[in-house]
PDBQT receptor file of N, H, CA, C and O in Angstrom, charges set to zero:
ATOM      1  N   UNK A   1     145.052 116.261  30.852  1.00  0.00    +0.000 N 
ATOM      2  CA  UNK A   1     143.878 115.841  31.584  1.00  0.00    +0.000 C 
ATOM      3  C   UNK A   1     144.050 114.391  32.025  1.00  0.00    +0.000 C 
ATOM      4  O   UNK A   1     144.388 113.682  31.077  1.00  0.00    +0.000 OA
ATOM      5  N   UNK A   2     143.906 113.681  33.281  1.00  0.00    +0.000 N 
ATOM      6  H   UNK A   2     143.631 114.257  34.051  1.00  0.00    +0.000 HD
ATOM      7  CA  UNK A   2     143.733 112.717  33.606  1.00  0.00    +0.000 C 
ATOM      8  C   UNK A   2     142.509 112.256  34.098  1.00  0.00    +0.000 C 
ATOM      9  O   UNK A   2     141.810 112.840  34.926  1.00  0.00    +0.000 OA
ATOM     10  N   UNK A   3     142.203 110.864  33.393  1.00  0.00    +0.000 N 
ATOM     11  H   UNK A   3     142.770 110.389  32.720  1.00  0.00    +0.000 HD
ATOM     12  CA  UNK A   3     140.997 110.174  33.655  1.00  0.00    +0.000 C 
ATOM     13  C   UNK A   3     141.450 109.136  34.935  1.00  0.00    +0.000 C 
ATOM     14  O   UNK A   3     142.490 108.552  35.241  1.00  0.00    +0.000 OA
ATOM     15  N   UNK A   4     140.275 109.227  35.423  1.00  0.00    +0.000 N 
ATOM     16  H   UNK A   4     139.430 109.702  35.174  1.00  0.00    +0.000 HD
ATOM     17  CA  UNK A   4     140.525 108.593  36.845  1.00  0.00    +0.000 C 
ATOM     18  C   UNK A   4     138.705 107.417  36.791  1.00  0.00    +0.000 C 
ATOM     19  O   UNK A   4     137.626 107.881  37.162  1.00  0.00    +0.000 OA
ATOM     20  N   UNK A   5     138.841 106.319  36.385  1.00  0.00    +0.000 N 
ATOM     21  H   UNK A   5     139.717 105.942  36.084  1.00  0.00    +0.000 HD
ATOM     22  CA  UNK A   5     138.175 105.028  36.377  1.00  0.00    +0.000 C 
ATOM     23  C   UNK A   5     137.583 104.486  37.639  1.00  0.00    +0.000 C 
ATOM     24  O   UNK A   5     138.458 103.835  38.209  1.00  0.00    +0.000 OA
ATOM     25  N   UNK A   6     136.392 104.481  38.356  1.00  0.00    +0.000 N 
ATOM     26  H   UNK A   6     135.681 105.010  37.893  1.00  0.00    +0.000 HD
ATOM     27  CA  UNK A   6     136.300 104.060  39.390  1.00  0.00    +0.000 C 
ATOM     28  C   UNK A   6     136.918 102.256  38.814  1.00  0.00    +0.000 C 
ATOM     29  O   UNK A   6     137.249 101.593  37.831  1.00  0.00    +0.000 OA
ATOM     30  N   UNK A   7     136.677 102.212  40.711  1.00  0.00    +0.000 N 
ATOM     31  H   UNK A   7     136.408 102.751  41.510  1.00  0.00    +0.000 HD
ATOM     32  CA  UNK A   7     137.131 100.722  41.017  1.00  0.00    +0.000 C 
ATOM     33  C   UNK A   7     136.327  99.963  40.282  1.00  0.00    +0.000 C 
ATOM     34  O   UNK A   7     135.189 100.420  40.169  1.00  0.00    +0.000 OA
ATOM     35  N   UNK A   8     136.575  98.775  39.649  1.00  0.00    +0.000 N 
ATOM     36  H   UNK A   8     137.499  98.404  39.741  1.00  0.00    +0.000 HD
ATOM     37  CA  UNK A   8     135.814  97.447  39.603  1.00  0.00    +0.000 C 
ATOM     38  C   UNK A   8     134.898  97.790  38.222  1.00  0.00    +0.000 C 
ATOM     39  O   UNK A   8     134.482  96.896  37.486  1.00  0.00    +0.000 OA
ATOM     40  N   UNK A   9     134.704  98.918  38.039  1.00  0.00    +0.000 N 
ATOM     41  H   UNK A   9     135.042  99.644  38.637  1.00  0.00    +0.000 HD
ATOM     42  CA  UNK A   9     134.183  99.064  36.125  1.00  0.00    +0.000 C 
ATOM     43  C   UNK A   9     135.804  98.788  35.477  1.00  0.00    +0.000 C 
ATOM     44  O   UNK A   9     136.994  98.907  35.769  1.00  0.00    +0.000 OA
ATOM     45  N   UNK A  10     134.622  98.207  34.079  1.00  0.00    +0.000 N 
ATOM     46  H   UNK A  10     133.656  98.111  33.841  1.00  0.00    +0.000 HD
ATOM     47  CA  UNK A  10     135.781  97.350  33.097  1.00  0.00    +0.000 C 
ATOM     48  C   UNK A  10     135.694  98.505  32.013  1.00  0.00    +0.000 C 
ATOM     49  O   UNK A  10     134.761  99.308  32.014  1.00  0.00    +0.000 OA
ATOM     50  N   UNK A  11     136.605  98.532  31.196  1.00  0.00    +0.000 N 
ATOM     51  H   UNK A  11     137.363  97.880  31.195  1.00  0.00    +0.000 HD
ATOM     52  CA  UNK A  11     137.390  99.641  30.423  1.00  0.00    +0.000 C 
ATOM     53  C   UNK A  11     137.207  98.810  29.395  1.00  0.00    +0.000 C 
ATOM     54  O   UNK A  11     137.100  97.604  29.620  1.00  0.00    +0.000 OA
ATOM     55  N   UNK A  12     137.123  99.437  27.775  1.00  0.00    +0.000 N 
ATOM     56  H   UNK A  12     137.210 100.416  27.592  1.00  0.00    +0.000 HD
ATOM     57  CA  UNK A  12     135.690  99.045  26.660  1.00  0.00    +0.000 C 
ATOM     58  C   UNK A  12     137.337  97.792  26.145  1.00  0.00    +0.000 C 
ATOM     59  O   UNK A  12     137.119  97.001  25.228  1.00  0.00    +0.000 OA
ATOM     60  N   UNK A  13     138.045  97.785  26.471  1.00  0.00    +0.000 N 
ATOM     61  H   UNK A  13     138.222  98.427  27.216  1.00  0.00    +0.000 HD
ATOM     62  CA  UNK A  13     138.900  96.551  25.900  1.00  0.00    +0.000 C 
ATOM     63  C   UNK A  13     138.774  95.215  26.940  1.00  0.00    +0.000 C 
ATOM     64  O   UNK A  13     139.191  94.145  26.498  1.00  0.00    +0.000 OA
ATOM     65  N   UNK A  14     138.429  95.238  27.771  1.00  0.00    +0.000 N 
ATOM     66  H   UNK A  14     138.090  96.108  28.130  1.00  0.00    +0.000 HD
ATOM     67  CA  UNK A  14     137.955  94.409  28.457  1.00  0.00    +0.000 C 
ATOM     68  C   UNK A  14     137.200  93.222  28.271  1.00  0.00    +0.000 C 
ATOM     69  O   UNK A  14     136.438  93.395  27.319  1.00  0.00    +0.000 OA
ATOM     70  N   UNK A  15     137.096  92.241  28.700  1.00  0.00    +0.000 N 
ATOM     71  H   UNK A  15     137.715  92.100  29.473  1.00  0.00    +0.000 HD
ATOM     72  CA  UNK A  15     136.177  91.334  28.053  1.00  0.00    +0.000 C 
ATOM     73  C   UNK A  15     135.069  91.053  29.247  1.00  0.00    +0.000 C 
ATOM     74  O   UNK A  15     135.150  92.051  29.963  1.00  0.00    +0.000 OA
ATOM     75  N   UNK A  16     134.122  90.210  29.772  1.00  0.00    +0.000 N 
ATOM     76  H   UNK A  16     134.056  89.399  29.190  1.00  0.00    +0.000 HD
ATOM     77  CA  UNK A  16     133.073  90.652  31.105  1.00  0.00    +0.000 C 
ATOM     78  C   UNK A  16     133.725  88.688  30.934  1.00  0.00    +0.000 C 
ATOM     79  O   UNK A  16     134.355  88.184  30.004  1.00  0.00    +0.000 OA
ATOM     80  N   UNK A  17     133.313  88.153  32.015  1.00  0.00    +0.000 N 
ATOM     81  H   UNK A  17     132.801  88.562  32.770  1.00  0.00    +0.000 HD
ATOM     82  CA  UNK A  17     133.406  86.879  33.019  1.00  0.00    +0.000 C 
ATOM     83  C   UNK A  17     132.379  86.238  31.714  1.00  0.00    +0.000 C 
ATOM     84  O   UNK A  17     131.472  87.009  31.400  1.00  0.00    +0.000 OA
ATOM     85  N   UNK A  18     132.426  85.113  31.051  1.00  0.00    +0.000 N 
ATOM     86  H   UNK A  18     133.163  84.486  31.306  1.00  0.00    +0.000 HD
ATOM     87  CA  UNK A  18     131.598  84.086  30.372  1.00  0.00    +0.000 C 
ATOM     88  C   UNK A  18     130.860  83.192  31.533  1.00  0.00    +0.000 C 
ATOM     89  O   UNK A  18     131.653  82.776  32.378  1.00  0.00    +0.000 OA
ATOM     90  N   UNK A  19     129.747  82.890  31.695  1.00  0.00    +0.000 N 
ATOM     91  H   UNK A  19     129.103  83.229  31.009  1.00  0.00    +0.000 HD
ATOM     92  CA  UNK A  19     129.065  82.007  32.385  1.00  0.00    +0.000 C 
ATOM     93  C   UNK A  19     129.212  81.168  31.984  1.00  0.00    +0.000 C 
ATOM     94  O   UNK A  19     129.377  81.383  30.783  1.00  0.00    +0.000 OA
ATOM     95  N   UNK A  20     129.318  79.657  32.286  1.00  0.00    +0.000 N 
ATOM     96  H   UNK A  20     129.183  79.482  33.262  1.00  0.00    +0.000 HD
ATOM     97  CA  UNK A  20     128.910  78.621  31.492  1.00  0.00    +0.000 C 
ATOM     98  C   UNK A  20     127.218  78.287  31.731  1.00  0.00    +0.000 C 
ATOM     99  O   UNK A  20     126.348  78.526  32.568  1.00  0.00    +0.000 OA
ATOM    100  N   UNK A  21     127.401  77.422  30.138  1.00  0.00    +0.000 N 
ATOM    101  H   UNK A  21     128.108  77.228  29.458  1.00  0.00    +0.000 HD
ATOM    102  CA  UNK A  21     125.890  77.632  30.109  1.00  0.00    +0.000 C 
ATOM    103  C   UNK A  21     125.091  75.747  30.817  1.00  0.00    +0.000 C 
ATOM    104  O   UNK A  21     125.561  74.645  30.533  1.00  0.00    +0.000 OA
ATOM    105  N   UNK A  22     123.684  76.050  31.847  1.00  0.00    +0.000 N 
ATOM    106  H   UNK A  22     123.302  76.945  32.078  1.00  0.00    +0.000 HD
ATOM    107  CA  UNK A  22     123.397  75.307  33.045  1.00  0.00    +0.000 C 
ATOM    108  C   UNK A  22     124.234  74.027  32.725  1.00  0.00    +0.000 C 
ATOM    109  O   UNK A  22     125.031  73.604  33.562  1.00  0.00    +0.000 OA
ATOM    110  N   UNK A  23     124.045  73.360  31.428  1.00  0.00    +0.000 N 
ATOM    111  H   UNK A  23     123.397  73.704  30.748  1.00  0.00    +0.000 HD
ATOM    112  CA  UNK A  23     124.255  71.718  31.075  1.00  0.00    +0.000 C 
ATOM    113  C   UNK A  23     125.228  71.366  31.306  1.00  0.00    +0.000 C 
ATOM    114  O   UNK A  23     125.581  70.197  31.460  1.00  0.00    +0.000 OA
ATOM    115  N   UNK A  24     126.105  72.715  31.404  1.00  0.00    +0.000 N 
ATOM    116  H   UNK A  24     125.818  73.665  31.280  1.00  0.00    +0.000 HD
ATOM    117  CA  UNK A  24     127.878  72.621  31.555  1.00  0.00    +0.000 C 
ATOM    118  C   UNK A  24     127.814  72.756  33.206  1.00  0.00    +0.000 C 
ATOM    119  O   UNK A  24     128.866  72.342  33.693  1.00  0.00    +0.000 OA
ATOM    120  N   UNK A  25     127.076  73.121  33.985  1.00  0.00    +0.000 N 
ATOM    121  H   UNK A  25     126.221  73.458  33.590  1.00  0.00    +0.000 HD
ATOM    122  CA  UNK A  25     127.290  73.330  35.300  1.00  0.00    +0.000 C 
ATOM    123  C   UNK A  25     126.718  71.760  36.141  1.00  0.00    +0.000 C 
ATOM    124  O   UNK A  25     125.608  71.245  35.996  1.00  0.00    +0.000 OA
ATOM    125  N   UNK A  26     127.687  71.327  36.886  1.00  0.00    +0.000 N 
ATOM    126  H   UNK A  26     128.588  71.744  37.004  1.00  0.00    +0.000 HD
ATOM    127  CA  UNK A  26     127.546  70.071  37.757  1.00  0.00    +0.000 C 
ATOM    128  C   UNK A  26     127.255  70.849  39.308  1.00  0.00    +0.000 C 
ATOM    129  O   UNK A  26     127.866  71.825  39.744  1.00  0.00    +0.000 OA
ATOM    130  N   UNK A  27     126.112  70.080  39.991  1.00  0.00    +0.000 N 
ATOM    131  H   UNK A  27     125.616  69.287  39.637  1.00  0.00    +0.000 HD
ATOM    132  CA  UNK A  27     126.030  70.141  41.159  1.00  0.00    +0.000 C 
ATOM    133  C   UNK A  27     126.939  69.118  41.900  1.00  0.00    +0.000 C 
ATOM    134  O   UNK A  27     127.108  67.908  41.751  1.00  0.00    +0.000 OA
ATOM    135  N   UNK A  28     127.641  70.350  43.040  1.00  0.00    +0.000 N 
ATOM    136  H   UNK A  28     127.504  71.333  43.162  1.00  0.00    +0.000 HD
ATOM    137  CA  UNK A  28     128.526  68.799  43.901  1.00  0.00    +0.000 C 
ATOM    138  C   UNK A  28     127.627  67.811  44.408  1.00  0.00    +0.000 C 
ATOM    139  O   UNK A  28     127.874  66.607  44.468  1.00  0.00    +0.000 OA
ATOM    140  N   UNK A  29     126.548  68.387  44.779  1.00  0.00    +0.000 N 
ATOM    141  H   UNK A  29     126.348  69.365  44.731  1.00  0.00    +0.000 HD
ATOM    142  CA  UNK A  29     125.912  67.204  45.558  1.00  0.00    +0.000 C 
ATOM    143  C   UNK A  29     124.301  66.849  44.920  1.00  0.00    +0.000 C 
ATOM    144  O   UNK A  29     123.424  67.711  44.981  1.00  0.00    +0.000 OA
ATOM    145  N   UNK A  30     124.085  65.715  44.412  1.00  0.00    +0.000 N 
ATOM    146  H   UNK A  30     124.798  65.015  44.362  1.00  0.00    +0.000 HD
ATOM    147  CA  UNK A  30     123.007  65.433  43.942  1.00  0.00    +0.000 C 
ATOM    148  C   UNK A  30     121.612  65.546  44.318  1.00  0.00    +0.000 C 
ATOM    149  O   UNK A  30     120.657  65.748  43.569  1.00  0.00    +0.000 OA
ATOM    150  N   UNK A  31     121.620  65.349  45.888  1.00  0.00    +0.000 N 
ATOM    151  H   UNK A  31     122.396  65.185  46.496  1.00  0.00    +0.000 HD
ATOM    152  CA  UNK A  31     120.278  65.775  46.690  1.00  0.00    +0.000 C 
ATOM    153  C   UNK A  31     120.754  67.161  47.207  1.00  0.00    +0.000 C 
ATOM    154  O   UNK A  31     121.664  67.639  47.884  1.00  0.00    +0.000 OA
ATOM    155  N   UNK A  32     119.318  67.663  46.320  1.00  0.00    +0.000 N 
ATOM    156  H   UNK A  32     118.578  67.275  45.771  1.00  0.00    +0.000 HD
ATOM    157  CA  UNK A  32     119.003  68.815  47.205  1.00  0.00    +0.000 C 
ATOM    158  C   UNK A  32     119.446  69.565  48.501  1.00  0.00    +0.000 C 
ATOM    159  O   UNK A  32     119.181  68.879  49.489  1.00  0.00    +0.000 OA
ATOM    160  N   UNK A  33     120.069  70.823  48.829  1.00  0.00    +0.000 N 
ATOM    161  H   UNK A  33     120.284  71.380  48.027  1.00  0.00    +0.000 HD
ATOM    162  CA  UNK A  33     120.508  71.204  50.241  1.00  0.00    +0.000 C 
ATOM    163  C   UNK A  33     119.046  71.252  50.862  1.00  0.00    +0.000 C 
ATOM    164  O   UNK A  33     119.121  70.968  52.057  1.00  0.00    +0.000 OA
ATOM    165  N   UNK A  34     118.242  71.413  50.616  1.00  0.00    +0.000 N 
ATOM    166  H   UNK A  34     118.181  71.644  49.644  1.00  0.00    +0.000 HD
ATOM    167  CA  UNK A  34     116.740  72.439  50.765  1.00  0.00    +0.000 C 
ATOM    168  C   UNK A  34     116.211  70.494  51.674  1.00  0.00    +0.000 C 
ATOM    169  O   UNK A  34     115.804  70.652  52.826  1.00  0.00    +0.000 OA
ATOM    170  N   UNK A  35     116.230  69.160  51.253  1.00  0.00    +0.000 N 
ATOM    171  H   UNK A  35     116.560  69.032  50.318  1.00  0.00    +0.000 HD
ATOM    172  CA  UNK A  35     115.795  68.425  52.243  1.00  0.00    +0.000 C 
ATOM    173  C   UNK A  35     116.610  67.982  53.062  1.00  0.00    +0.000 C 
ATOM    174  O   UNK A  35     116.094  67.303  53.950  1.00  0.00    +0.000 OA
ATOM    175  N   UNK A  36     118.230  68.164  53.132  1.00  0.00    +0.000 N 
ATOM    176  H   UNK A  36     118.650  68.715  52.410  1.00  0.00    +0.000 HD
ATOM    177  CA  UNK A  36     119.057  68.579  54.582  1.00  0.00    +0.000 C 
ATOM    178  C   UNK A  36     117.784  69.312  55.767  1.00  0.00    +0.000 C 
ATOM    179  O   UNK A  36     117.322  68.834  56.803  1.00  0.00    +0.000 OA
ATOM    180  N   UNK A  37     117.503  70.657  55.063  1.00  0.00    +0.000 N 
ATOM    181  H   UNK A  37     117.879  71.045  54.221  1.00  0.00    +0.000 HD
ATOM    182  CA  UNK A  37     117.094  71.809  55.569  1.00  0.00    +0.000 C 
ATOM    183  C   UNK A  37     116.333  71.522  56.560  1.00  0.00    +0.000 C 
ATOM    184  O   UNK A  37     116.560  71.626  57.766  1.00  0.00    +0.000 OA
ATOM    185  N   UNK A  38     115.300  71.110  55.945  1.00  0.00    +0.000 N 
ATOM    186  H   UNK A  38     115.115  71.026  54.966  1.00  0.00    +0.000 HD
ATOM    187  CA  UNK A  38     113.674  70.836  56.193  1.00  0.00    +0.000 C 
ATOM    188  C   UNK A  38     113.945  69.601  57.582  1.00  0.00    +0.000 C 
ATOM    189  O   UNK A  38     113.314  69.583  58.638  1.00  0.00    +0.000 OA
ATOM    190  N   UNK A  39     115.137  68.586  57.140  1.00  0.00    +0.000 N 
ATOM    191  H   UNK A  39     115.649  68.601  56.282  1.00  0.00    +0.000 HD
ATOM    192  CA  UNK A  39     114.598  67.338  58.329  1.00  0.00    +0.000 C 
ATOM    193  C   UNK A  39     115.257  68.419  59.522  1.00  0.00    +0.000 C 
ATOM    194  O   UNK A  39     114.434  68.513  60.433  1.00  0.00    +0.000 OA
ATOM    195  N   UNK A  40     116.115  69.006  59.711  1.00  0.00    +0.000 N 
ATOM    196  H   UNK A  40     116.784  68.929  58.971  1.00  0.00    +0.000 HD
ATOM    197  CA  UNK A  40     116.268  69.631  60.641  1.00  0.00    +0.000 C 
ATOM    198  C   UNK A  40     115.333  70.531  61.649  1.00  0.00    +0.000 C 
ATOM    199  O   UNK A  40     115.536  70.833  62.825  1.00  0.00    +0.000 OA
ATOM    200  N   UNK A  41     114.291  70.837  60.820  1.00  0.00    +0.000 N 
ATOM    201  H   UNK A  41     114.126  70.591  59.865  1.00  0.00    +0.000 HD
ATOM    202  CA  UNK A  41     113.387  72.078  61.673  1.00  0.00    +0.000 C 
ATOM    203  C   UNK A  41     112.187  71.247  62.300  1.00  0.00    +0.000 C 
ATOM    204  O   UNK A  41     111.690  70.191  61.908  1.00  0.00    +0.000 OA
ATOM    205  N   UNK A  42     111.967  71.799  63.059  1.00  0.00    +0.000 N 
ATOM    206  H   UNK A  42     112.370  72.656  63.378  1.00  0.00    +0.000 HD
ATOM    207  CA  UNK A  42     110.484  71.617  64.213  1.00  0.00    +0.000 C 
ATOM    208  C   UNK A  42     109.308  71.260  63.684  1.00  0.00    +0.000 C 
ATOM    209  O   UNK A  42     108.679  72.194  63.186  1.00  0.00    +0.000 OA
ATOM    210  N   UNK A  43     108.627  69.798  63.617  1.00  0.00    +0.000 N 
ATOM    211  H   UNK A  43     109.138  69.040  64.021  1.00  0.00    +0.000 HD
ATOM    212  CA  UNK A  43     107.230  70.103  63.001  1.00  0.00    +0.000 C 
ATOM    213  C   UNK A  43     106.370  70.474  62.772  1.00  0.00    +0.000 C 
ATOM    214  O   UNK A  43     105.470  70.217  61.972  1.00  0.00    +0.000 OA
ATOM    215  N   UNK A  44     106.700  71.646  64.001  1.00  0.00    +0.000 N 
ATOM    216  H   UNK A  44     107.431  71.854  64.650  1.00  0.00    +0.000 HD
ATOM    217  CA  UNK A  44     105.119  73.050  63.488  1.00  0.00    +0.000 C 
ATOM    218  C   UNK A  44     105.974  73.966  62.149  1.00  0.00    +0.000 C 
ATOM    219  O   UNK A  44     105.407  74.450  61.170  1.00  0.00    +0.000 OA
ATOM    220  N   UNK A  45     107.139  74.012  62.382  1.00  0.00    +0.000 N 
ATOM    221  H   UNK A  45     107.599  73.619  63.178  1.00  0.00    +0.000 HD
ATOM    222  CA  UNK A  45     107.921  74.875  61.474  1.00  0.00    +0.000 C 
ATOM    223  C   UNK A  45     107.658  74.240  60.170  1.00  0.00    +0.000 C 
ATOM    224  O   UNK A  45     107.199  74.819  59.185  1.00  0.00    +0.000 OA
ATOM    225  N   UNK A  46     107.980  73.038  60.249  1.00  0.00    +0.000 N 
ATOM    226  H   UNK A  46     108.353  72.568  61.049  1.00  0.00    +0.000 HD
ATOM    227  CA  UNK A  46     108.057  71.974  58.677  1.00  0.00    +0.000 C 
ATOM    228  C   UNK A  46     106.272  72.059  58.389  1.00  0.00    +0.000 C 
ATOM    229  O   UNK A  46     105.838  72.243  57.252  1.00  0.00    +0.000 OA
ATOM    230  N   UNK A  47     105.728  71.961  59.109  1.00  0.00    +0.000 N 
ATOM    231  H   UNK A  47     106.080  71.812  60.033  1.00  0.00    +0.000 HD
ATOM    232  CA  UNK A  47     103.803  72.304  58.941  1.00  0.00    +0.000 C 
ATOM    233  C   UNK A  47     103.378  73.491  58.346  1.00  0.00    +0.000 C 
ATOM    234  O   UNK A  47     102.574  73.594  57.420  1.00  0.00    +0.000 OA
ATOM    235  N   UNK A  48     104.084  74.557  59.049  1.00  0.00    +0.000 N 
ATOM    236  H   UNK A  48     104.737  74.473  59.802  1.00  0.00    +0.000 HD
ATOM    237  CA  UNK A  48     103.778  75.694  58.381  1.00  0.00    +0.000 C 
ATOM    238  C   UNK A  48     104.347  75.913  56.568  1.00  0.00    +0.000 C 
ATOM    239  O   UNK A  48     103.771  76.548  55.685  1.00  0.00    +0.000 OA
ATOM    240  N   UNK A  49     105.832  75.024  56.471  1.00  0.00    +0.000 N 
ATOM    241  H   UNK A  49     106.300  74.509  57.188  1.00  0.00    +0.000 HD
ATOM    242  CA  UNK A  49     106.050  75.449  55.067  1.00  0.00    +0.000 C 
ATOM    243  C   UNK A  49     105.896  74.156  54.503  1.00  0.00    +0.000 C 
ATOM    244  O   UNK A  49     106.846  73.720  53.852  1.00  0.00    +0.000 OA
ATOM    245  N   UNK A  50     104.664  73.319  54.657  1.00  0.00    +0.000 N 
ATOM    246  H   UNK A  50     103.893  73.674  55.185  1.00  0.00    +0.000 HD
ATOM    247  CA  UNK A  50     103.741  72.350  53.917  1.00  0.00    +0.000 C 
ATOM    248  C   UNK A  50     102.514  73.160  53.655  1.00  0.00    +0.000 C 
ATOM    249  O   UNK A  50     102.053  73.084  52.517  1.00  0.00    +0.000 OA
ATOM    250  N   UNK A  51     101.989  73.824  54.414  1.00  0.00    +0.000 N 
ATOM    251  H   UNK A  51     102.363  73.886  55.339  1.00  0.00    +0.000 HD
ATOM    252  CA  UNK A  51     101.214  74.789  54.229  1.00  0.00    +0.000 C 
ATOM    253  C   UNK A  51     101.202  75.836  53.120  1.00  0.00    +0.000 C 
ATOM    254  O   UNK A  51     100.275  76.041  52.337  1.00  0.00    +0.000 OA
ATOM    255  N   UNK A  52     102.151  76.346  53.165  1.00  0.00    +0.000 N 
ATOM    256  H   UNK A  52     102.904  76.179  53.801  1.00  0.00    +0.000 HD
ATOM    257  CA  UNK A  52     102.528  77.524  52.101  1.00  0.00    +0.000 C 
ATOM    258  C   UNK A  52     102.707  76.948  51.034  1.00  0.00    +0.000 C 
ATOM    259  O   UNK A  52     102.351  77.550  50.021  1.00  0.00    +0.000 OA
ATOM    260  N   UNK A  53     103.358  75.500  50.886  1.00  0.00    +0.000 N 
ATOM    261  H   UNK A  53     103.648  75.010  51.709  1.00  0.00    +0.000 HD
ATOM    262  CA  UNK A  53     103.758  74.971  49.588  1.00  0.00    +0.000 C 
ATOM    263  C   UNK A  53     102.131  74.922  48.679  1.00  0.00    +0.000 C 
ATOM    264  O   UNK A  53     101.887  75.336  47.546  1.00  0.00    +0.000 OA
ATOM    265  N   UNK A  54     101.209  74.250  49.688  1.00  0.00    +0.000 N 
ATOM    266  H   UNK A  54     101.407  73.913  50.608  1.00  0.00    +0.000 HD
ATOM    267  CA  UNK A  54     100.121  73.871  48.856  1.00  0.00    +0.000 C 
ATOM    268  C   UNK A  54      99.216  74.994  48.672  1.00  0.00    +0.000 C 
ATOM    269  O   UNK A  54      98.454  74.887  47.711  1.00  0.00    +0.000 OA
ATOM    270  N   UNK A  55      99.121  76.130  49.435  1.00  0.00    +0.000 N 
ATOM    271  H   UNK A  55      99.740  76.217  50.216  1.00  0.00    +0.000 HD
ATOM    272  CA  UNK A  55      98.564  77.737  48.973  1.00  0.00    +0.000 C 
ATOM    273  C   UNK A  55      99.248  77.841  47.422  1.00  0.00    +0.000 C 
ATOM    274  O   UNK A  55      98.426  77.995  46.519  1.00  0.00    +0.000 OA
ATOM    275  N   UNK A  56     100.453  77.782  47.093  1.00  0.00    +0.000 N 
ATOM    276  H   UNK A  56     101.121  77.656  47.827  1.00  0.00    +0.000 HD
ATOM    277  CA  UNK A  56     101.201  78.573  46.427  1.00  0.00    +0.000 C 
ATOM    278  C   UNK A  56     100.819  77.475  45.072  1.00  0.00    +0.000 C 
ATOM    279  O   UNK A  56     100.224  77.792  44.043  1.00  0.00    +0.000 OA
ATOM    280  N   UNK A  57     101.369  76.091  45.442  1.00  0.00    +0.000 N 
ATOM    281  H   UNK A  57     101.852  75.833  46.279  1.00  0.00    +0.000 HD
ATOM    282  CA  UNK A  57     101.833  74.784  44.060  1.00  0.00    +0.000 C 
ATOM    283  C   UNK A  57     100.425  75.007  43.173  1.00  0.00    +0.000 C 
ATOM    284  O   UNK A  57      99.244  74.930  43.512  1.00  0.00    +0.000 OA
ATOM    285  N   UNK A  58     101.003  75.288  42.009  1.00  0.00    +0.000 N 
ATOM    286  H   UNK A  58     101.962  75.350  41.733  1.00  0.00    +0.000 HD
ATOM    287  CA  UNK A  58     100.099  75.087  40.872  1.00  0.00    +0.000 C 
ATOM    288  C   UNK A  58      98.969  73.780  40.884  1.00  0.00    +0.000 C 
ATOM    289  O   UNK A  58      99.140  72.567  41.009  1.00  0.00    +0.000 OA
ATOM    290  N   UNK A  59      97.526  74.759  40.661  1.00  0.00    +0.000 N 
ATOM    291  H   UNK A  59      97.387  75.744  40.560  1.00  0.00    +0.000 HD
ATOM    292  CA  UNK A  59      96.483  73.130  41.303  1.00  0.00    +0.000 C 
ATOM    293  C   UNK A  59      96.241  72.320  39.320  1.00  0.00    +0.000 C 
ATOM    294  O   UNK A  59      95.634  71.262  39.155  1.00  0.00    +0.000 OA
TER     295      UNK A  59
């Protein structure tokens, strides 16, 4: 009889990828991508998600 394994499942001797854990993880870049983002867009666009922020932000 031959067993035939799909692709990309790991076989029980296997070990799975270790994450490191956040404290160990460095961001390359210290500021935020997200206020790149924002100076780029249109001020009705940037209005509308000032809007949503303050619906949503914990009062």
């Amino acid at each position: 009889m031959i067993i035939i394994e799909p692709a990309g499942e790991m076989t029980m001797d296997e070990r799975p990828t270790r994450m490191p854990p956040p404290e160990q993880v460095m961001s390359p870049d210290p500021e935020p991508v997200g206020v790149e983002f924002l100076a780029e867009l249109p001020d009705h666009v940037r209005a509308f998600f000032d809007e949503q922020h303050k619906l949503y932000s914990p009062k």
